[in-house]
C-alpha positions in Angstrom: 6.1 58.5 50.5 5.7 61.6 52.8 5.5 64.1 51.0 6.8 66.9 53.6 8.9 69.3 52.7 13.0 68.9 53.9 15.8 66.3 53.3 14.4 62.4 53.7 16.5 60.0 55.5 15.5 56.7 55.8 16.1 54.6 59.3 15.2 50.8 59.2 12.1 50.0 61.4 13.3 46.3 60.6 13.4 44.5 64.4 17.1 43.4 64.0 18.2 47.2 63.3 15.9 48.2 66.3 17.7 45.6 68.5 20.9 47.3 67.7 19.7 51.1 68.2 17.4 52.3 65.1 15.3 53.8 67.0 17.3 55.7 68.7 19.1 57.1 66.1 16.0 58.1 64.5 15.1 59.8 67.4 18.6 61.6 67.8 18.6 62.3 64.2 15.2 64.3 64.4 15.8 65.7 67.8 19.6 67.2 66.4 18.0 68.4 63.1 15.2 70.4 65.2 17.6 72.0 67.2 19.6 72.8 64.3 16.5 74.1 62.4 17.0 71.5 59.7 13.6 70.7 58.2 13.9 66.5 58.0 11.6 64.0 56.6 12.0 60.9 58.0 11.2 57.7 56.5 10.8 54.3 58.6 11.9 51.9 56.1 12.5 47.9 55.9 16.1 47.0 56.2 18.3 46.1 53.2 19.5 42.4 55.1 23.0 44.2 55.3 22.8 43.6 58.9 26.4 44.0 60.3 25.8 47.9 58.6 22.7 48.2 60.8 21.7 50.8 62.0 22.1 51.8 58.0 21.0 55.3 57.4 20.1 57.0 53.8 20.2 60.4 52.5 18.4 60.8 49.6 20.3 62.9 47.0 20.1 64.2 43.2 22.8 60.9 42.8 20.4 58.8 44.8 20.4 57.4 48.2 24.5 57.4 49.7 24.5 54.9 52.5 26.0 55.5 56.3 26.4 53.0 58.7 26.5 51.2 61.6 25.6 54.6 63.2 25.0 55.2 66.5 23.2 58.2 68.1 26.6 59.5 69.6 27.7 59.8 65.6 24.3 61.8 64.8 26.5 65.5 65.7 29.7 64.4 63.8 27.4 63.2 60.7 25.6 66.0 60.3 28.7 68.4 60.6 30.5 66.5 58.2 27.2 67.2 55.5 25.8 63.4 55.5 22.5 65.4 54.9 24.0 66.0 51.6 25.6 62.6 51.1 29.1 63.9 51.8 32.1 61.4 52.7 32.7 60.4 56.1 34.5 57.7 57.6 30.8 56.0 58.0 29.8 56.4 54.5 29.8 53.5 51.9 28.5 55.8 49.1 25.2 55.1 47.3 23.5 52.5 48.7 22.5 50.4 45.5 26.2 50.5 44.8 27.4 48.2 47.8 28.8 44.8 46.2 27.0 43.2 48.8 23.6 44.6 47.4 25.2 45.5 43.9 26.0 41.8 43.1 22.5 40.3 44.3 19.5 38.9 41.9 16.2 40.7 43.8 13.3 40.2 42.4 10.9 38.9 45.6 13.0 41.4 47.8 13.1 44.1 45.0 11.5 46.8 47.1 13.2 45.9 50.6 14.6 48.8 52.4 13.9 51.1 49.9 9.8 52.0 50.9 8.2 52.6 53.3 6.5 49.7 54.7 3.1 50.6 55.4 2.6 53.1 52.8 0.5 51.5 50.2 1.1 54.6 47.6 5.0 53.4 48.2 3.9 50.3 47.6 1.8 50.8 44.5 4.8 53.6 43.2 7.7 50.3 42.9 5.4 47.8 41.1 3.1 46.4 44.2 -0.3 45.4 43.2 0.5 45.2 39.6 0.2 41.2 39.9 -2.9 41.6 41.6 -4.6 43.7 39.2 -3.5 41.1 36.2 -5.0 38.5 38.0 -8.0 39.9 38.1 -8.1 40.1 34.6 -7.3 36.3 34.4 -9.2 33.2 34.7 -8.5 31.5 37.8 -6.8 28.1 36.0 -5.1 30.9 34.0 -3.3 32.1 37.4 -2.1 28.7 38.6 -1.0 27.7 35.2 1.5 31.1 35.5 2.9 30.0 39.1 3.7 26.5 37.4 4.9 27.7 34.3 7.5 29.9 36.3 8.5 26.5 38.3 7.8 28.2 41.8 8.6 25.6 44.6 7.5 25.4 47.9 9.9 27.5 49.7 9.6 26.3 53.4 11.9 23.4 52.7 9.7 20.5 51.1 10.0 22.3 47.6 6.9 21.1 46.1 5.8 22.4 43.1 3.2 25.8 44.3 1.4 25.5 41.2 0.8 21.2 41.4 -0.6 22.2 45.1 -2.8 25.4 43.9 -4.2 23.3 41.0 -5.4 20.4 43.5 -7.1 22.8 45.8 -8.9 24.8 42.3 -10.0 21.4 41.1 -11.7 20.5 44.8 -15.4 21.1 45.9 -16.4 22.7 48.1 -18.2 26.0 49.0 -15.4 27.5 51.6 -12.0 27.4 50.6 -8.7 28.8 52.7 -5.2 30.4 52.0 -2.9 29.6 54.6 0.4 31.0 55.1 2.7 29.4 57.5 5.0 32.2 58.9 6.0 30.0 61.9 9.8 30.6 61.2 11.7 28.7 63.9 14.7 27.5 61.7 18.0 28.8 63.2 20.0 31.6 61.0 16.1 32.1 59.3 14.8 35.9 59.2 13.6 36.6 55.1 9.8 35.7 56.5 10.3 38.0 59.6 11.7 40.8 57.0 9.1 40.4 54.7 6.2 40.8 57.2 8.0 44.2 58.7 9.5 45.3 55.7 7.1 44.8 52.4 4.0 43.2 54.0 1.7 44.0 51.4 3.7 41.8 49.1 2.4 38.5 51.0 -1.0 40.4 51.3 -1.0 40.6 47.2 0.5 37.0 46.8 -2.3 35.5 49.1 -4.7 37.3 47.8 -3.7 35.9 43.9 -3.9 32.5 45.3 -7.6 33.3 46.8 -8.3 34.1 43.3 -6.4 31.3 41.8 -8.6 28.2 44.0 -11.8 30.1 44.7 -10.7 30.7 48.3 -12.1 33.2 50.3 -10.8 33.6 53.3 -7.0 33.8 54.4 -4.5 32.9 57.5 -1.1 34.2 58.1 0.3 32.1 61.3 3.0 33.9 62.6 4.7 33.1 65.6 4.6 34.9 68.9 8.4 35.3 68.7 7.8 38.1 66.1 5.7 41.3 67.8 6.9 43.2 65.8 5.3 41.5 62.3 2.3 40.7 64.0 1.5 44.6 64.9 2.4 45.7 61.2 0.7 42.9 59.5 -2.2 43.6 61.1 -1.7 47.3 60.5 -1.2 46.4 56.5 -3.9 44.1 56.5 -6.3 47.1 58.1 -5.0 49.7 55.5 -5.4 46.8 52.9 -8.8 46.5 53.4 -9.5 49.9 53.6 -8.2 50.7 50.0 -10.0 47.9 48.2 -7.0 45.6 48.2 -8.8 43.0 50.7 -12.5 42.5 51.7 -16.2 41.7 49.9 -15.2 43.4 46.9 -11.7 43.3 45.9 -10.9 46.9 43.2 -14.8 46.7 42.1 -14.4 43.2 40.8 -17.2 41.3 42.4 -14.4 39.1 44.3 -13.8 38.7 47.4 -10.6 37.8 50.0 -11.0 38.1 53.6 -7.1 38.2 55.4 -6.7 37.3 59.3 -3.4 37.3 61.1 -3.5 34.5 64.2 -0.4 34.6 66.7 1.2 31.5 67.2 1.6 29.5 70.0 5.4 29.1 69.8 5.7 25.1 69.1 8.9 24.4 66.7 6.9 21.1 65.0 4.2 23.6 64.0 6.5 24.4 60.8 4.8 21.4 59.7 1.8 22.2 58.1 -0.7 19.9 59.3 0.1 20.9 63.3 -0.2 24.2 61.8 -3.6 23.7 60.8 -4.3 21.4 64.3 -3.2 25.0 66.3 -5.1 27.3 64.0 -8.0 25.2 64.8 -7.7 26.0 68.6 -6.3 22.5 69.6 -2.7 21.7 70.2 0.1 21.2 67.7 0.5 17.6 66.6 1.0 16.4 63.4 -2.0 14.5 61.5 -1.4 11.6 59.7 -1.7 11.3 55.8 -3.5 11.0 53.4 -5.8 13.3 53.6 -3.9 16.4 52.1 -4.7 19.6 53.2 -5.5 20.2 50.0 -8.1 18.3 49.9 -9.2 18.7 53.9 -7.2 21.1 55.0 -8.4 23.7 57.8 -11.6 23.3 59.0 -11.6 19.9 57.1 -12.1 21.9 53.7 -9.4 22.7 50.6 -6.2 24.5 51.7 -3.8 25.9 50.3 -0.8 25.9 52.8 2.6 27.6 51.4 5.3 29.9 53.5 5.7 33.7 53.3 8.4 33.5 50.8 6.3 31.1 48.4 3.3 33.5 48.4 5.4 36.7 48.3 7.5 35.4 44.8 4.2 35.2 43.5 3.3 39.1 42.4 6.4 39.6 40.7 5.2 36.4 38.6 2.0 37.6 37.7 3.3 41.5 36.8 6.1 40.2 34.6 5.4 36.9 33.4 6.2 33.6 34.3 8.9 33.4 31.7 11.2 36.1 33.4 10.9 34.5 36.9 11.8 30.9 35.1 14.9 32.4 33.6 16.8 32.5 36.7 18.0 29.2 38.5 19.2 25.8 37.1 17.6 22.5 36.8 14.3 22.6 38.2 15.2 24.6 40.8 13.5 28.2 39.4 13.8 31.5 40.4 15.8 33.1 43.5 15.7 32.0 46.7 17.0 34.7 49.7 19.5 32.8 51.5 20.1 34.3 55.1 23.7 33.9 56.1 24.4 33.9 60.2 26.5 32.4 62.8 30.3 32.6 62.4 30.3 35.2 59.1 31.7 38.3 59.1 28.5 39.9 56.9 26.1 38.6 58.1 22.4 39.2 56.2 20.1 38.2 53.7 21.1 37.4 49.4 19.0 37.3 47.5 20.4 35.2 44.3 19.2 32.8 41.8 19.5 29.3 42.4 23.3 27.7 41.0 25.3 29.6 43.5 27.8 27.7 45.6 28.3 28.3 49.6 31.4 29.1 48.9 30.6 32.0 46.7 27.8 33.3 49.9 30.1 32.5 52.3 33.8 34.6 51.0 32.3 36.9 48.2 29.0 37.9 50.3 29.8 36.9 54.0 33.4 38.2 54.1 34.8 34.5 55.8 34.0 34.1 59.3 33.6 37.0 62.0 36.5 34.8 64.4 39.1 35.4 61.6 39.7 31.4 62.1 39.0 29.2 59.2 35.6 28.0 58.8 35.0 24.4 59.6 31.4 23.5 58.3 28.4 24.8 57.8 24.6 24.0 58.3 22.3 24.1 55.6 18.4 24.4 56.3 17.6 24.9 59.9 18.2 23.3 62.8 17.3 19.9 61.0 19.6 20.4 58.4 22.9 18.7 57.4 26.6 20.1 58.0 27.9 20.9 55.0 31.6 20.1 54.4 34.7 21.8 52.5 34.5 19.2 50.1 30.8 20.2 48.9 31.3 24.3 49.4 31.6 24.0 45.3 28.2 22.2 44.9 25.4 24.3 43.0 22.7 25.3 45.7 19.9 23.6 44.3 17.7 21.4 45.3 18.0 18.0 43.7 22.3 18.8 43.8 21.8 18.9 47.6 19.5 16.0 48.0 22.1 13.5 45.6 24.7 14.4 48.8 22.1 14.3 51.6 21.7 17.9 52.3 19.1 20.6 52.2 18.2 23.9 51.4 15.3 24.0 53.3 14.3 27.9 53.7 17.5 29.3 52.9 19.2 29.2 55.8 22.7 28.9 56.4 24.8 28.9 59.9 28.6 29.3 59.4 30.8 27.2 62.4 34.6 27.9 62.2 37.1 25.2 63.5 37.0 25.5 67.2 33.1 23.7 66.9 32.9 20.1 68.2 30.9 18.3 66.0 29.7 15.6 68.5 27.9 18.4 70.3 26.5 19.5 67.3 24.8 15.9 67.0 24.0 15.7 70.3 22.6 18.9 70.3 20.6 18.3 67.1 19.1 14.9 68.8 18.4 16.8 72.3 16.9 19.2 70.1 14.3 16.9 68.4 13.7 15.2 71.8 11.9 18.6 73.2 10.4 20.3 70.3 8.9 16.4 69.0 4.8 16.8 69.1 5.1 13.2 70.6 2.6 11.9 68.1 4.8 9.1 66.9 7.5 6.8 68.0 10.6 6.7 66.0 10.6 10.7 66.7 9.6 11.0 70.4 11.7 8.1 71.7 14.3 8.0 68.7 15.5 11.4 69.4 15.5 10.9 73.4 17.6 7.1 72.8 20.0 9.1 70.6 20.9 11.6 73.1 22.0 9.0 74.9 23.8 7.2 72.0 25.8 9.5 71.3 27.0 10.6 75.4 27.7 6.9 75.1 30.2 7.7 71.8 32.0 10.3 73.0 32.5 8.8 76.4 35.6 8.6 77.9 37.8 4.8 77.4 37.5 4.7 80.8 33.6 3.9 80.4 34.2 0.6 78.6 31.2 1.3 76.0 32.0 -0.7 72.9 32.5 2.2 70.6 31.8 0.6 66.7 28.9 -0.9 68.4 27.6 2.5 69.8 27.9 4.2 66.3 26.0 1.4 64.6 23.4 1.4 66.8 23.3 5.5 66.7 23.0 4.6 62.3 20.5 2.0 63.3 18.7 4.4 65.2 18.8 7.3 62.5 17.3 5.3 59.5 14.7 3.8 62.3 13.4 7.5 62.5 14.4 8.5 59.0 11.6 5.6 57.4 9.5 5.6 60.2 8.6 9.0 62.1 5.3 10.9 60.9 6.8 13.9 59.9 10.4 16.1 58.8 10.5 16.7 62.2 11.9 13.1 62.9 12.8 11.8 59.3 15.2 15.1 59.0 16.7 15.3 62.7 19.5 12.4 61.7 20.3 15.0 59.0 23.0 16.9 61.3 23.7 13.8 63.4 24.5 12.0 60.3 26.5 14.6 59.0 28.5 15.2 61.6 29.6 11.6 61.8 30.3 11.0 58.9 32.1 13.8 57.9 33.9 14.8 61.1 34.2 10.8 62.6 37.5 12.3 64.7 34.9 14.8 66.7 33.7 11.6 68.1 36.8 10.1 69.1 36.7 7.7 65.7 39.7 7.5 63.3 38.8 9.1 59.6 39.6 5.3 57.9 37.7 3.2 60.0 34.3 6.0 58.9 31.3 3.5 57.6 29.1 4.7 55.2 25.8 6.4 55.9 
């Protein structure tokens, strides 16, 4: 941290607090402390993911840091009057900031430093454990390192949930003299943001975790793909990855060790269906997104046709916290096989909107009323979508289900990255579908069938459903061929991007048939 003499208050830098005015009340808070003659330090930090708060400002204090927010620059005068530079009470204040149930009752341990450093400041980073994993790993072999990621029962956290250490071992045990670390930060699921946070708030947490999986497979050289819809994480991961290299953390010779991990950061091209990994790779490689066909894994011809190892930001970021305190501490959290904590992003209709960080068991019921507050309307909440845009609608009847991975699969559903999009009872399901299905039509790479003309034929299924009587379309015959259609791309499309997409539609039939004009008894089963 700065170490300039004067009061530190901290002011998110985080994009969503700078879309709602951070930066102007930073500049109003240092503008009305000069004219006051009030010597400030001012700290840029990451946002806490207590987003409806935002902008949330701290005061550091003998107690700690108390907590105001939303401010606005127009409350800056009144603040200050009122002593907020010495964490006094105001109508704004929610007292100290570690205290908020919202934060209070989370599990973080990937998101541990969020909104409390300051981003780019590698001594803040070093000060609140960062490189700690790093420096252990250095002191391990490399088989030693994987066999730590799967003895902590790390999964894929980009929504396939495949075991990190299974993939990590297969790219160790390859030949081949160039290997790559790829992170996919191409996050284009709706109600996502925990990659987008982690890259502006605690970027040298992915930088660490990528690094440890270099070391862990014999990879040299690194990728972060992020997507051009995120300028802001582009210029500060290229900022931390500068600084990185500059302190030893990154280059020819990583601390004096004789190893070495060379980090690039490419801007993505925008395509939704380069989530997928392998149209990932086909963009990285200068050609356009479309999905390649398997087998070959990428970990065994990957980018560049050589071993890859391809996780998200959120995989590679849990992965220091692992190596600092053991793989036995990260395993004790969750339930089943479903390890760990996973930050689960609540938007849409919710009152609280922002980012939880919590061990896997809890219920969307729990997120929903005892984190989200119910929904921001006031009107009762109707479903909600699970996993992205290809994700299934969750009903009231499975609110109560443990959030973990193979409890979600036994009802067709999906965590996916964690994201969760809360609809009250005014949404109309059928448009949902529709939506879903018009959504897959224009974001499909093409490369296959079942995907590129499954999505387009449902769009019209489903106008044909909904119709009016008047139309004379034979409506049980219209919803079996829309099922028909679903498990056609379900068993036969290339990739998630068409075997997921009859997720929602599917869903939505079947557990809101009267949004489509159907009568609850006469419901088939999917």
């Amino acid at each position: 941290m700065s170490t300039v003499a004067g009061i530190t208050v901290y002011v998110p830098r985080d994009s969503a607090a700078v879309a709602v005015g951070a930066d102007e009340v930073a500049s109003t808070l240092q503008a009305e402390c000069a004219r006051r003659g009030v010597a400030l330090n001012l700290v840029r930090n990451g946002s806490r993911g207590l987003f409806w708060l935002e902008p949330l400002v701290e005061v550091a204090t003998a107690e700690g840091r108390i907590a105001y927010g939303p401010v606005t620059p127009e409350d800056i005068p009144a603040l200050l009057d009122a002593g907020m530079l010495a964490g006094s009470e105001h109508a704004l204040c929610h007292g100290p900031t570690a205290q908020i149930p919202y934060l209070a009752k989370q599990q973080r341990l990937t998101f541990a430093r969020m909104g409390v450093t300051d981003p780019l400041s590698i001594a803040d980073y070093e000060a609140h454990e960062g490189y700690a994993g790093l420096r252990a790993a250095l002191g391990m072999a490399s088989d030693a390192i994987v066999q730590q990621v799967l003895g902590a029962g790390l999964r894929g956290r980009g929504g396939a949930a495949f075991p990190t250490g299974i993939k990590w071992a297969t790219v160790a045990s390859a030949q081949a003299e160039q290997k790559y670390v790829v992170c996919n930060a191409d996050e284009g699921d709706s109600g996502t943001f925990s990659d987008r946070m982690t890259m502006e708030g605690d970027p040298y947490m992915l930088i660490e975790g990528m690094t440890i999986a270099g070391l862990a497979v014999g990879a040299t050289r690194g990728y972060v793909y992020i997507r051009s819809e995120y300028p802001d994480a582009i210029a500060t991961m290229n900022e931390a990855v500068r600084r990185a290299t500059e302190a030893g953390y990154l280059g020819a010779d990583i601390l004096g060790s004789g190893r070495a991990f060379h980090l690039v950061i490419r801007k993505a091209a925008g395509a939704y269906v380069c989530g997928e990994e392998t149209a990932m790779l086909e963009s990285l490689e200068g050609k356009r997104g479309i999905v390649r066909a398997k087998p070959p894994l990428p970990a065994i011809e990957g980018l560049f046709g050589q071993p890859t190892v391809i996780n998200n930001v959120i995989s590679f970021a849990s992965v220091p916290v692992i190596l600092s305190r053991g793989a036995n501490l990260y395993r004790e959290h969750g339930v089943g096989r479903s390890r760990g904590t996973l930050p689960m992003q609540l938007a849409g209709n919710i009152k609280h909107g922002g980012l939880v960080e919590i061990a896997f068991g809890v219920t969307l019921r729990e997120l929903m009323f005892d984190f989200g507050g119910g929904s921001a309307s006031g009107r009762p909440i109707k479903t909600v979508q699970v996993g992205g845009p290809l994700g299934a609608y969750v009903p009231e009847s499975q609110w109560d289900i443990p959030m973990d991975y193979e409890a979600y699969a036994a009802v067709g559903a999906v965590l996916g990255h964690g994201g969760i999009v809360v609809h009250d009872d005014s949404a109309d399901m059928s448009k949902l579908a529709r939506y879903a299905m018009e959504f897959c039509a224009i974001e499909s790479c093409g490369k296959c069938t079942p995907c590129r003309i499954g999505s387009t034929r449902g769009v019209e299924v489903i106008d044909r459903i909904v119709a009016p009587p008047s139309t004379k379309h034979n409506k049980p015959q219209q919803v079996q061929l829309l099922r028909d259609l679903c498990d056609t791309m379900v068993h036969g499309s290339l990739c998630a991007m068409g075997s997921m997409t009859p997720l929602p539609v599917l869903s939505a039939l079947n557990h809101y048939p009267q949004d489509f004009g159907i009568a609850a008894p006469d419901r088939e089963a999917a």
